[in-house]
Each structure stands twice: as structure tokens, then as C-alpha cells.
MARLO-427670 format. One record per residue (C-alpha): x, y, z; residue in one letter; residue number from 0. Coordinates in nm, 3 decimals. Example, Ala and Ser with C-alpha at 12.3 -4.5 7.8 and 13.67 -1.06 7.14 Angstrom:
<r x="1.230" y="-0.450" z="0.780" rest="A" nr="0"/>
<r x="1.367" y="-0.106" z="0.714" rest="S" nr="1"/>
***
This chain:
<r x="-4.743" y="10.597" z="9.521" rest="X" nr="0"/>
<r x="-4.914" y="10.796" z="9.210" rest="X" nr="1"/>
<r x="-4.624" y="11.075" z="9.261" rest="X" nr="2"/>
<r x="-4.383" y="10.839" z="9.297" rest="X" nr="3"/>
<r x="-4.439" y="10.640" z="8.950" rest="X" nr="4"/>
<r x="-4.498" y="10.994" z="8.765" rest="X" nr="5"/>
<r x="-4.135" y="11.071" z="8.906" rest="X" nr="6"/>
<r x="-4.020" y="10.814" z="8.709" rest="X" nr="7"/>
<r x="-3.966" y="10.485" z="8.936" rest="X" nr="8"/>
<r x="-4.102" y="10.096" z="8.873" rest="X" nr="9"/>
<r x="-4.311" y="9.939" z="9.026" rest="X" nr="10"/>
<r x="-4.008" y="9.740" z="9.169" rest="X" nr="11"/>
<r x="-3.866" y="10.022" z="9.342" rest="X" nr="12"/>
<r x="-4.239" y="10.167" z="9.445" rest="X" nr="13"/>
<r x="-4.288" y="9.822" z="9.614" rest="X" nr="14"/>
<r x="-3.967" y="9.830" z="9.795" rest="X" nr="15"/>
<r x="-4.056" y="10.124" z="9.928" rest="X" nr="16"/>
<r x="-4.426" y="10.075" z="10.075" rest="X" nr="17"/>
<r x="-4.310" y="9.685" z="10.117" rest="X" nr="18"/>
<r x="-4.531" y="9.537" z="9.912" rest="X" nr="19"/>
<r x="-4.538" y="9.319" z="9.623" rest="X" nr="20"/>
<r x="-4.521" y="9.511" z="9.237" rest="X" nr="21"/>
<r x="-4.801" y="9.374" z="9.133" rest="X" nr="22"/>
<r x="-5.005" y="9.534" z="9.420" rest="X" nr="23"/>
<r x="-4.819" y="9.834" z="9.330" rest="X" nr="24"/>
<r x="-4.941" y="9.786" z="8.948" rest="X" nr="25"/>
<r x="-5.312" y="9.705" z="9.117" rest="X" nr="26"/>
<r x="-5.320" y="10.019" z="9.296" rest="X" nr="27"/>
<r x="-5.222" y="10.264" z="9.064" rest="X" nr="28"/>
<r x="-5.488" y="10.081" z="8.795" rest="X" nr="29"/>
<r x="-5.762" y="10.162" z="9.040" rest="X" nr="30"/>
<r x="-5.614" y="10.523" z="9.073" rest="X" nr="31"/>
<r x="-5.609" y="10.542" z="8.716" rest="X" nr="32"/>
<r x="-5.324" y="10.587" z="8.651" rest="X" nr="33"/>
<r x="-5.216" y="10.497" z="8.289" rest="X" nr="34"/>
<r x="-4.925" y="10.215" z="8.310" rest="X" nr="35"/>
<r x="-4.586" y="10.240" z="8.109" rest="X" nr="36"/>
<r x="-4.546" y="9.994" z="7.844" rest="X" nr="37"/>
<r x="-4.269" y="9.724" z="7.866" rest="X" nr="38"/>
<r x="-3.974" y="9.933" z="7.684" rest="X" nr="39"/>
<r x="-4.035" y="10.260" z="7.920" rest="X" nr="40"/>
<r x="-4.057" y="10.058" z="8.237" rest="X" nr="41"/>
<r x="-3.722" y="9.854" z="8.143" rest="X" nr="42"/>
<r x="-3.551" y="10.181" z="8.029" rest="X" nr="43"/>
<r x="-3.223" y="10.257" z="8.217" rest="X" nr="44"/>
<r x="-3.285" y="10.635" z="8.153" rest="X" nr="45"/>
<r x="-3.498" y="10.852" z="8.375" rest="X" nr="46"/>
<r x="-3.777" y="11.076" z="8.247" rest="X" nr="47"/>
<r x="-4.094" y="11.290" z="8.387" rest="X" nr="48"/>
<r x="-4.366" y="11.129" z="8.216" rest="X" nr="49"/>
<r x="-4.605" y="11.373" z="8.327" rest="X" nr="50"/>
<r x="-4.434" y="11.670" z="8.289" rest="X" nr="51"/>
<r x="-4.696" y="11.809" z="8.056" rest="X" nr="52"/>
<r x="-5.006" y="11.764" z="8.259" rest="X" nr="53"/>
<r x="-5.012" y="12.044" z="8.383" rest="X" nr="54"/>
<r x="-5.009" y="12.316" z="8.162" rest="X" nr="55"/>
<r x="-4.766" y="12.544" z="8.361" rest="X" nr="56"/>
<r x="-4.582" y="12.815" z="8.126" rest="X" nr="57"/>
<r x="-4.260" y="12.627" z="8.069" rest="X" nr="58"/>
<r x="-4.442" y="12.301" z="8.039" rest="X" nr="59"/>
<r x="-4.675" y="12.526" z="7.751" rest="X" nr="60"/>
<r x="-4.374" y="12.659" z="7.558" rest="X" nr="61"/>
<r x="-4.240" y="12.308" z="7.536" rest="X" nr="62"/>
<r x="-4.550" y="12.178" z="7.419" rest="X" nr="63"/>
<r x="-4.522" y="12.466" z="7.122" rest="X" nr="64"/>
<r x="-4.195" y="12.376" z="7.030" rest="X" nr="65"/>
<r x="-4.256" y="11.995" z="6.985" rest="X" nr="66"/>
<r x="-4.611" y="12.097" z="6.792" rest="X" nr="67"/>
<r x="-4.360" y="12.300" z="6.553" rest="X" nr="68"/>
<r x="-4.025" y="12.048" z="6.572" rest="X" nr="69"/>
<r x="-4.143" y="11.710" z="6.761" rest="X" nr="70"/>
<r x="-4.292" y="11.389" z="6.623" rest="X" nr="71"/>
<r x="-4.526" y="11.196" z="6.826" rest="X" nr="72"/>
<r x="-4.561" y="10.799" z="6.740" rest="X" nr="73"/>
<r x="-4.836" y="10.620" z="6.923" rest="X" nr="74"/>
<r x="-4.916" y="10.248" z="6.862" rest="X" nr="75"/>
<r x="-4.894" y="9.872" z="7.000" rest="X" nr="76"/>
<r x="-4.541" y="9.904" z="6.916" rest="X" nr="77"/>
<r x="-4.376" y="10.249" z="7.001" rest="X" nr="78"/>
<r x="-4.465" y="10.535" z="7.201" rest="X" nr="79"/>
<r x="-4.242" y="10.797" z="7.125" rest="X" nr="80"/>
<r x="-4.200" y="11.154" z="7.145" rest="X" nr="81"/>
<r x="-3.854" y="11.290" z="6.920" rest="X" nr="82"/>
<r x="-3.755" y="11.592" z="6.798" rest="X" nr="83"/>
<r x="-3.511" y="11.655" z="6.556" rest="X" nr="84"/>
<r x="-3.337" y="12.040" z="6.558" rest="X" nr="85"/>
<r x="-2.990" y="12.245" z="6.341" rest="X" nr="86"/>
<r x="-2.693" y="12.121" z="6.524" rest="X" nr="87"/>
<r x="-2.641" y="12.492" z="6.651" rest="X" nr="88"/>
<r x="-2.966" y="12.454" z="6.817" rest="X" nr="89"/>
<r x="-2.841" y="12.131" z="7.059" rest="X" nr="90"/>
<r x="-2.822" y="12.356" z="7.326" rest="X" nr="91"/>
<r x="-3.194" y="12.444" z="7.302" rest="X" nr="92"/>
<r x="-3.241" y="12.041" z="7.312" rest="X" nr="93"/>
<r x="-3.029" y="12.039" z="7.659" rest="X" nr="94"/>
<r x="-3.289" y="12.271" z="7.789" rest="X" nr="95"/>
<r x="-3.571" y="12.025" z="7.706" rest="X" nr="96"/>
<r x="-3.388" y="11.704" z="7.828" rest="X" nr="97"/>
<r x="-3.345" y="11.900" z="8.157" rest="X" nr="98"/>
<r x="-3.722" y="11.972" z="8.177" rest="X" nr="99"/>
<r x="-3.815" y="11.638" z="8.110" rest="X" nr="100"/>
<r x="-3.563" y="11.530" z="8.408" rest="X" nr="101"/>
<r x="-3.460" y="11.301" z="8.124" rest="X" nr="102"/>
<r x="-3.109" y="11.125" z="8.074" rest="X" nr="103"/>
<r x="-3.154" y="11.028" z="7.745" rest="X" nr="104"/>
<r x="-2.873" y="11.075" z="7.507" rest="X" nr="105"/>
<r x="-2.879" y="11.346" z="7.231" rest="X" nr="106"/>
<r x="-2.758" y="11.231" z="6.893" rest="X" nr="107"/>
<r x="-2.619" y="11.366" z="6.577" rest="X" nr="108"/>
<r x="-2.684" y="11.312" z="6.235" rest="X" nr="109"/>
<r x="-2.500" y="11.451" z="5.934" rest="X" nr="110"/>
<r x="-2.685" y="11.646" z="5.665" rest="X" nr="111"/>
<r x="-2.918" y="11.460" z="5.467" rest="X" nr="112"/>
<r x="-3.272" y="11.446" z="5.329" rest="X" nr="113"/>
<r x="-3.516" y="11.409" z="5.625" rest="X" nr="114"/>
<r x="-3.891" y="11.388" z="5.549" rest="X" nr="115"/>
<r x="-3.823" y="11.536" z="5.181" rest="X" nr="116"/>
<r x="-3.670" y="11.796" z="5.292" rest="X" nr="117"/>
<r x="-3.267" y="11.867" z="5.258" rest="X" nr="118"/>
<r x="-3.101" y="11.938" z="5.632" rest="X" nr="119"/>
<r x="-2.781" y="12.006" z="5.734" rest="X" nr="120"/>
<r x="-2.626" y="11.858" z="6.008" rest="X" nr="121"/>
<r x="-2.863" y="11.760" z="6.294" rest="X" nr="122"/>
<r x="-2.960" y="11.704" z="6.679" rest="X" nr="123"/>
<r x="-3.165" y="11.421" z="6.773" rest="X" nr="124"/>
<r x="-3.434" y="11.399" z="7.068" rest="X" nr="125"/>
<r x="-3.601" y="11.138" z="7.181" rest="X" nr="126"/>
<r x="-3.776" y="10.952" z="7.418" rest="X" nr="127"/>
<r x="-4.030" y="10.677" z="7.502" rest="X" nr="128"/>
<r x="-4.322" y="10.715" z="7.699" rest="X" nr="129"/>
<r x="-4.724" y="10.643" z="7.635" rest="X" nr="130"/>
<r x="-4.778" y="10.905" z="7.924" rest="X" nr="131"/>
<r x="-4.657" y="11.214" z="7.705" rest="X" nr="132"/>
<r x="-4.739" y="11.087" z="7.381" rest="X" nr="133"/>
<r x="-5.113" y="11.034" z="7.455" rest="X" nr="134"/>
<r x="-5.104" y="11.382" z="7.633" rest="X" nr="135"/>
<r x="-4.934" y="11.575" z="7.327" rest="X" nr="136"/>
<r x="-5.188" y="11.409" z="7.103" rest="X" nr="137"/>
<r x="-5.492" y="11.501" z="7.389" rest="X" nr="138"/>
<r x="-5.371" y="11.840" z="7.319" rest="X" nr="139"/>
<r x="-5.420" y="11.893" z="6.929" rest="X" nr="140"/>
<r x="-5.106" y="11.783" z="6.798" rest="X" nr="141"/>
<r x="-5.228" y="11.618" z="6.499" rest="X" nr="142"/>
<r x="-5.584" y="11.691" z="6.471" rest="X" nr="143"/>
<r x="-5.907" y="11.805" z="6.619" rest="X" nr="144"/>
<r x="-5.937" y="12.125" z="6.842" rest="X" nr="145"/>
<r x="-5.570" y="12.305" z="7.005" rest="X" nr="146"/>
<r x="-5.644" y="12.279" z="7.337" rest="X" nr="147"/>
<r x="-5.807" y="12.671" z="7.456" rest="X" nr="148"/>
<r x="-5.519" y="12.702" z="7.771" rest="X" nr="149"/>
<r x="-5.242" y="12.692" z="7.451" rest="X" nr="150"/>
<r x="-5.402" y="12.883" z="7.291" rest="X" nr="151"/>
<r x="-5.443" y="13.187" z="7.475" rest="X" nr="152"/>
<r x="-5.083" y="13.099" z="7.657" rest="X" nr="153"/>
<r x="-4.773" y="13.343" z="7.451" rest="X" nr="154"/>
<r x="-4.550" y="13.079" z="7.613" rest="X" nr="155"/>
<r x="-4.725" y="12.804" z="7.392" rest="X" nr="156"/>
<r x="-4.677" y="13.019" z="7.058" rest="X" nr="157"/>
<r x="-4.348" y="13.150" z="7.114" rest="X" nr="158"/>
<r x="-4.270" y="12.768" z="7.131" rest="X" nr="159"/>
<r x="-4.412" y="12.742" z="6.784" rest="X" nr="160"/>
<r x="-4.208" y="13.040" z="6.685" rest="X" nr="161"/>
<r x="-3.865" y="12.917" z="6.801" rest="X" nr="162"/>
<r x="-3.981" y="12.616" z="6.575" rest="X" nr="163"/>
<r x="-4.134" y="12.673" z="6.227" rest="X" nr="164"/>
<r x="-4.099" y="13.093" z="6.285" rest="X" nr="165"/>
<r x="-3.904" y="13.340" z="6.153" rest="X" nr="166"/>
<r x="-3.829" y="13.701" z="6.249" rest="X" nr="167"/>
<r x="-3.574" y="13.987" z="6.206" rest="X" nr="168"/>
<r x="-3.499" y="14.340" z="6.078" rest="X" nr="169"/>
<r x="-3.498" y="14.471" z="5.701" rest="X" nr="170"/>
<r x="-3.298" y="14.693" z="5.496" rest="X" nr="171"/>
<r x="-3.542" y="14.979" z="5.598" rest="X" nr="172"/>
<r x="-3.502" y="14.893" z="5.949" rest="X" nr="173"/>
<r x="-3.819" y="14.780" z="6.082" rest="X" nr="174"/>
<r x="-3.865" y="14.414" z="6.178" rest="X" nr="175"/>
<r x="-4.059" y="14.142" z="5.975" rest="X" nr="176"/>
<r x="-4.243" y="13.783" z="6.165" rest="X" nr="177"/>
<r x="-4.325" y="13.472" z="5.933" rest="X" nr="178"/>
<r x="-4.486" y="13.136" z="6.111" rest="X" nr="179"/>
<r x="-4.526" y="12.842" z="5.921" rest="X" nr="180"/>
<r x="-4.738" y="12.558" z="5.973" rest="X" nr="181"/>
<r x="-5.080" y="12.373" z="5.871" rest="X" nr="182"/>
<r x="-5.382" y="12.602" z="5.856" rest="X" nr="183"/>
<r x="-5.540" y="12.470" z="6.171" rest="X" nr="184"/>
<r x="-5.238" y="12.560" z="6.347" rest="X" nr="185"/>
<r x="-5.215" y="12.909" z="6.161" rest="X" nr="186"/>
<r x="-5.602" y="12.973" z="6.254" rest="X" nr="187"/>
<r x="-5.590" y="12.920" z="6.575" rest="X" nr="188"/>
<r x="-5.274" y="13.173" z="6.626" rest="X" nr="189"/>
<r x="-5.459" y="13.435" z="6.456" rest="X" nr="190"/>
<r x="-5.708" y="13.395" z="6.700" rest="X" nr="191"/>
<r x="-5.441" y="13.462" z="6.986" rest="X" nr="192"/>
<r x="-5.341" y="13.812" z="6.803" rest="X" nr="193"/>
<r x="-5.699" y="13.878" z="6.799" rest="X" nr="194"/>
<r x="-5.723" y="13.834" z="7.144" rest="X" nr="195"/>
<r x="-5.437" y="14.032" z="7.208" rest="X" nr="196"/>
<r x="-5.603" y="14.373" z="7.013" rest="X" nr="197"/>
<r x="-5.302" y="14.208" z="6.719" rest="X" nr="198"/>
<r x="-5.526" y="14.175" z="6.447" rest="X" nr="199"/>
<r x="-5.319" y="14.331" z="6.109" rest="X" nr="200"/>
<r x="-5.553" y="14.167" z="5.875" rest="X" nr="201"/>
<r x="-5.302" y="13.851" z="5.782" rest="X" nr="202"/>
<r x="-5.397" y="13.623" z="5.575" rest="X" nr="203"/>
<r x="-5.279" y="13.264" z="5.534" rest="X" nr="204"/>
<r x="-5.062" y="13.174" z="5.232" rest="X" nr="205"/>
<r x="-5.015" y="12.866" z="5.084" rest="X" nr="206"/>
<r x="-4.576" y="12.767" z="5.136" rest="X" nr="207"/>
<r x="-4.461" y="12.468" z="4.962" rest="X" nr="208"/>
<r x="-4.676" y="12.176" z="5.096" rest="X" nr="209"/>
<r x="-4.801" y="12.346" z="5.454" rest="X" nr="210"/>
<r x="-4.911" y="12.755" z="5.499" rest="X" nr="211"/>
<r x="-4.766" y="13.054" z="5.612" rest="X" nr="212"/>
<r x="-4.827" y="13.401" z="5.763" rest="X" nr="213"/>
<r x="-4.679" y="13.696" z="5.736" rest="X" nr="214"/>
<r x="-4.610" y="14.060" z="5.860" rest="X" nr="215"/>
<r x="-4.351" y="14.374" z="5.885" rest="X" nr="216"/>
<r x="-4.322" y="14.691" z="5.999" rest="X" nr="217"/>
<r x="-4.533" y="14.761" z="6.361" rest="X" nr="218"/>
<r x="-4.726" y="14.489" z="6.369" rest="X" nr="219"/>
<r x="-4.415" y="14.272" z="6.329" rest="X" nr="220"/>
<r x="-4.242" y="14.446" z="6.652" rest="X" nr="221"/>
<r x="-4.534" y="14.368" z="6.858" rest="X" nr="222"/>
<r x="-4.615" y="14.053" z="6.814" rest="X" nr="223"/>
<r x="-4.212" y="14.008" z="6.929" rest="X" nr="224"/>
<r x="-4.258" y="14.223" z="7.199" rest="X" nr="225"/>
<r x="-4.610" y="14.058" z="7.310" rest="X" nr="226"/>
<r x="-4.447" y="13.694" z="7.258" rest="X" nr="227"/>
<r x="-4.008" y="13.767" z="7.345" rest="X" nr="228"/>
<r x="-4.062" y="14.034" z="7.655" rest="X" nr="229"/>
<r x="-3.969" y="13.868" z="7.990" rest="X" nr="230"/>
<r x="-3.977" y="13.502" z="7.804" rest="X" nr="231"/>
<r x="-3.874" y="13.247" z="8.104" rest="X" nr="232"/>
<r x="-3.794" y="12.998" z="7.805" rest="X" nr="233"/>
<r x="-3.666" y="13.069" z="7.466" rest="X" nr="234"/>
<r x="-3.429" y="13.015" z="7.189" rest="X" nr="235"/>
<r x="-3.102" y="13.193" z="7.244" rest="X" nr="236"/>
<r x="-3.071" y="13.309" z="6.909" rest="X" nr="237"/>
<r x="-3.413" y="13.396" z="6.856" rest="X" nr="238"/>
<r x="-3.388" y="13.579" z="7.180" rest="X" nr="239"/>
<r x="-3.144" y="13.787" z="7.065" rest="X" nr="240"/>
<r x="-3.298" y="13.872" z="6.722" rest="X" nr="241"/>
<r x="-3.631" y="13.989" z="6.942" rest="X" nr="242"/>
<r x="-3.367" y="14.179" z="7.147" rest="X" nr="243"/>
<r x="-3.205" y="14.364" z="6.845" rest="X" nr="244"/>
<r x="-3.599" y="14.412" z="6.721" rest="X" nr="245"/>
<r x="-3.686" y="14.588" z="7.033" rest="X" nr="246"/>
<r x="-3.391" y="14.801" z="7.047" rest="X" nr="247"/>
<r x="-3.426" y="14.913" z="6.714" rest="X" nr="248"/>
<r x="-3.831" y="14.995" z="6.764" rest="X" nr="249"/>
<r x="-3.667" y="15.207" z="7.083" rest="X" nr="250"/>
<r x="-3.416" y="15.385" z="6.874" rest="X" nr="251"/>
<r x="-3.697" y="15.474" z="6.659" rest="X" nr="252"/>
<r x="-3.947" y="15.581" z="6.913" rest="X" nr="253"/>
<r x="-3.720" y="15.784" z="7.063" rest="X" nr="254"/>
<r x="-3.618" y="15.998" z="6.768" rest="X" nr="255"/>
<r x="-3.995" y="16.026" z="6.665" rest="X" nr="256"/>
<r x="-4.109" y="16.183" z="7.021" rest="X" nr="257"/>
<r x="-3.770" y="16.446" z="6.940" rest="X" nr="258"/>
<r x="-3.931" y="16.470" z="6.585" rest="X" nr="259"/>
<r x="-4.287" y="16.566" z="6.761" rest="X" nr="260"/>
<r x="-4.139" y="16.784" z="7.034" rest="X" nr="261"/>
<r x="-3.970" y="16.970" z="6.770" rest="X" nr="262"/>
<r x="-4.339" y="17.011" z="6.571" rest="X" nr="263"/>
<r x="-4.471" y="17.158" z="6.883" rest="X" nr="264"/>
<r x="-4.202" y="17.388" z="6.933" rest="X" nr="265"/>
<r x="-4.208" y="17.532" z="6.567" rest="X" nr="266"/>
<r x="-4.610" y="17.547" z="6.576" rest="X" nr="267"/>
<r x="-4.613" y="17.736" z="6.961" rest="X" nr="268"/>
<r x="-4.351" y="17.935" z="6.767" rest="X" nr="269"/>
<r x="-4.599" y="18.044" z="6.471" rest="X" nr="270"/>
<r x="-4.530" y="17.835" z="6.210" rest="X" nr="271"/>
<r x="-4.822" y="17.693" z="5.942" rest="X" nr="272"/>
<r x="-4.837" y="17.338" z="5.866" rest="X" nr="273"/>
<r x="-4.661" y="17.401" z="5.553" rest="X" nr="274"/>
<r x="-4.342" y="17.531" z="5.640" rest="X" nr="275"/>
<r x="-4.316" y="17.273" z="5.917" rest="X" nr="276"/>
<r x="-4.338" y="17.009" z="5.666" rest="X" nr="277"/>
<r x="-4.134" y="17.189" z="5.434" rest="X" nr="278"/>
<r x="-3.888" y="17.162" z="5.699" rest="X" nr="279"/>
<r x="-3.901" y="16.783" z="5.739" rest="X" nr="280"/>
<r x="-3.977" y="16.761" z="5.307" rest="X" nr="281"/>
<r x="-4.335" y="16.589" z="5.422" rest="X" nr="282"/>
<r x="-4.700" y="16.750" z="5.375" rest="X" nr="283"/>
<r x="-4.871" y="16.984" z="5.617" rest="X" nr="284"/>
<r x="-5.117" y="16.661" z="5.615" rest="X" nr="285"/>
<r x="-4.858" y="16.434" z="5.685" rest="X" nr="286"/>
<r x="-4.768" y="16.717" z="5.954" rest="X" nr="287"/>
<r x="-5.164" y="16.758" z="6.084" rest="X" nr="288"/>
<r x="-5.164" y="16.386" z="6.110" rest="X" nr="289"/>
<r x="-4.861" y="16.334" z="6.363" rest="X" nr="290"/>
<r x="-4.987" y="16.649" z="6.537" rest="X" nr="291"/>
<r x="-5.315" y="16.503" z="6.573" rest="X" nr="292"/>
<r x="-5.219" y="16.135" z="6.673" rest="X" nr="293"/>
<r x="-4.952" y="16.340" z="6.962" rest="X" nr="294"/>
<r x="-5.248" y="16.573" z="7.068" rest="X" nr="295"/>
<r x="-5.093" y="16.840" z="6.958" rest="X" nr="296"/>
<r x="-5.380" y="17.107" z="6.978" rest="X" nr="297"/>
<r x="-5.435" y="17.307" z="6.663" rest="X" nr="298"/>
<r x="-5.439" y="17.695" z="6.753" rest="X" nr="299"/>
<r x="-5.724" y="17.900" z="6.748" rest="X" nr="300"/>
<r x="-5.879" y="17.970" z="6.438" rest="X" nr="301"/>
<r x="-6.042" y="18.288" z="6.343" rest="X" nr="302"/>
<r x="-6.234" y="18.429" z="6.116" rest="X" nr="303"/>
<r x="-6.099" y="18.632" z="5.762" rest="X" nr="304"/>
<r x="-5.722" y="18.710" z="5.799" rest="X" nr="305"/>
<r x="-5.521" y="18.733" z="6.169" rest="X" nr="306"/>
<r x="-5.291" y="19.053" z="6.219" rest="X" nr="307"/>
<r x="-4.936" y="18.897" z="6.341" rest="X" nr="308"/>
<r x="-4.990" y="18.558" z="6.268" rest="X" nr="309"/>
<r x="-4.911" y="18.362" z="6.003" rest="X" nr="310"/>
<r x="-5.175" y="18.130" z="5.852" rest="X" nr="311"/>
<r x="-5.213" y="17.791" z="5.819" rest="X" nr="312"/>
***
């Protein structure tokens, strides 16, 4: 009976089912405590999975980041709504969460305007009603008080947050750059996950407009995209394929940096000094002792005064 209003049905059809009345339907699931929908969910004509977020599987996680980053939640005596409002090229993304929520709730449009201070071009629109996810997205740390430790820890969760208020992509130089915006409670706590995650690059939170931000390029930047993009179940398609380009750019380089260090060894088995090795490449013979030594290159054997038939280094 429990699974069977979670799913979505009345007590009506629940008591046609177990033939009984819907008020002992409505008893039961009281004493099971289960929490009832209000009068405008149970008269709805659309479906939806009001628990779909109770457990915190990773799909059900990553959804929960994007509405942190995108949704609204509205809880009082007279609406319990969860919404979220995206860039009309991003409707597809909003498909993806209707069919999660096993909702049939319409998607609408909205033509570019000025949405919570803030000017917007032409939007999607989200939403649904139900006490069930509302009071769950709150439970969670939507608003206030502590992010729930599962999210947390969970990439899923964050690269929901990402595909909301984040931003990443490639310079002129080539190497990739990650911005997240977002209130500093929110920012804190996703430090905390790169901590975890041995991504600690000494960020600091910024003060953007009216909310904060964080920032980062260069290595760091790839692998936070690689620790939050690779193998991602759920994500938005064009995000996707900026942490795609990312990644195949950080491989390109990788690749002609182990050519760079093969070559090193070669010239150095060969007899070359540090110096004319990075005269070669127009870097120092420090610059050239450093790569060596983060490759594990081994230095040959030093003697002492001057070496017949070598050249010094």
C-alpha cells in the first residue's frame, strides 16, 4: 500500500485495489507514517514519483545538485512546489528530469525577460507539486543548515551543481579553466569534497555580484572535470562535451610531454649536460633537472675533479 501511494496513485485507486474504503487507505498509511499529499497533488491529473529522492541513489544525487543550483523549492499551507527554470537550449536537460521524476507535467516557455533581477533570455519552465519532495529537498540543505554528508562526498551531487551555476572550458593557452558559483555555504562545503578527493589547489572564495564564486585553471581545472565528467551516468550534453574537449586536450598534452621526456633521456644516456639539453628546448638545465627528476630520470654518476670523455654537467 506504502509503494503503491509513493508510485503515485490515490487513495481511491489504492482502495480499489485492496477493496477497502479510502479513508482506511488514508488511516493506514498515517500509522505507517507515511506523509499524505495535500489536496492539489492528490487531485492532479499528472503523474509524479514523489519519493524519488529518498533514496540517495547517484542519479537521484545529481538531480538533487542540479535543483540546489537551478530549482526553487516553495513550502507552505498554500503551495508545495518544486520548479526549475533553465536556457531554452537546455529543455532537453529538463526532459531528462521529467522522465526521472516519472512525471507528465508539461514543460513551458517563457520569452526573455528579467527573472529574479536578473536579465534571461528565452526560457524552460519546470515544475511540479508535491509536499513529499519539497520537504525532502529542504531535509537535505537546500536553503539552510548542514548539506546533507552522502551529497557531499557524492561527484554525482556536485556535478549537478556544476551543470547549474558552473562554468568550465579551455583558454587561449590551451589548458582548461572551472568556475562554480553559489552562496558560501554551498562553496564550503564543495571545497571540502576536493579536499577529500587529494583536490585541494588552495581556492579561495570570491565575492560575485550578490552570491560567491570559485575559481581555477590550468591542472587543477582538468581534474576536477575529469574527477566530476569521467563515466557521468547523468549530465548536461553540452557540458559533457566541453569536459570531453578538456580531456582530450589534457591527452594531447600528456602525450607530447612523455615524447618531450623520452627525448631528455635519450640526449642525457647520450652524454649531454643539463645545459645543452635545455638549450635545446630554450628552457634552464633547472627547468631540465626538474622534469628529469619528477620522470625519475636518474642523474649519472658523479665523480670527483674533471671526467676524461665525458662532458660535464
Amino acid at each position: 500500500m506504502v509503494e503503491l501511494y509513493a508510485s503515485g496513485k490515490n487513495t481511491v485507486q489504492i482502495g480499489q485495489v485492496f477493496q477497502v474504503t479510502p479513508s482506511t487507505v488514508r488511516n493506514w498509511l498515517i500509522r505507517s507514517g507515511v506523509t499524505l499529499r495535500g489536496r492539489s497533488e492528490a487531485s492532479t491529473r499528472c503523474k509524479l514519483w514523489h519519493n524519488a529522492f529518498d533514496e540517495l541513489t547517484p542519479v537521484a544525487a545529481y538531480w538533487i545538485g542540479f535543483l540546489f543550483a537551478d530549482g526553487s523549492v516553495s513550502k507552505d499551507k498554500q503551495r508545495n512546489s518544486v520548479s526549475v527554470r533553465v536556457s531554452e537550449r537546455d529543455r532537453e536537460h529538463l526532459v531528462k528530469l521529467r522522465a526521472f521524476l516519472r512525471s507528465t507535467h508539461t514543460i513551458g516557455t517563457a520569452p526573455a525577460g528579467n527573472y529574479g533581477g536578473y536579465r534571461s533570455r528565452p526560457s524552460v519552465r519546470f515544475s511540479v507539486t508535491s509536499a513529499q519532495l519539497a520537504e525532502r529537498i529542504l531535509s537535505l540543505g537546500r536553503y539552510g543548515g548542514s548539506i546533507n554528508a552522502t551529497l557531499v562526498e557524492s561527484r554525482d551531487f556536485w556535478r549537478g551543481v556544476v551543470d547549474g551555476d558552473g562554468s568550465l572550458g579551455i583558454l587561449a593557452n590551451g589548458y582548461a579553466h572551472f568556475s562554480l558559483v553559489g552562496s558560501r555555504r554551498l562553496l564550503e562545503a564543495f571545497l571540502l569534497f576536493l579536499r577529500s578527493n587529494d583536490l585541494d589547489a588552495k581556492m579561495t572564495i570570491r565575492p560575485h555580484k550578490t552570491i560567491f564564486q570559485v575559481a581555477t585553471a590550468g591542472y587543477t581545472a582538468e581534474k576536477i572535470v575529469c574527477l566530476l565528467y569521467d563515466n557521468a551516468d547523468v549530465v548536461l550534453d553540452r557540458k559533457a562535451a566541453t569536459a570531453t574537449e578538456i580531456v582530450a586536450a589534457r591527452d594531447a598534452r600528456l602525450r607530447a610531454e612523455r615524447s618531450r621526456l623520452a627525448q631528455i633521456a635519450n640526449w642525457y644516456r647520450s652524454g649531454e649536460t643539463l645545459k645543452q639539453i635545455g638549450s635545446r628546448l630554450e628552457v634552464s638545465d633547472v627547468t631540465i633537472l626538474r622534469w628529469m627528476t619528477r620522470e625519475g630520470i636518474p642523474r649519472r654518476k658523479r665523480y670527483g675533479g674533471r671526467r676524461p670523455n665525458f662532458s660535464t654537467d
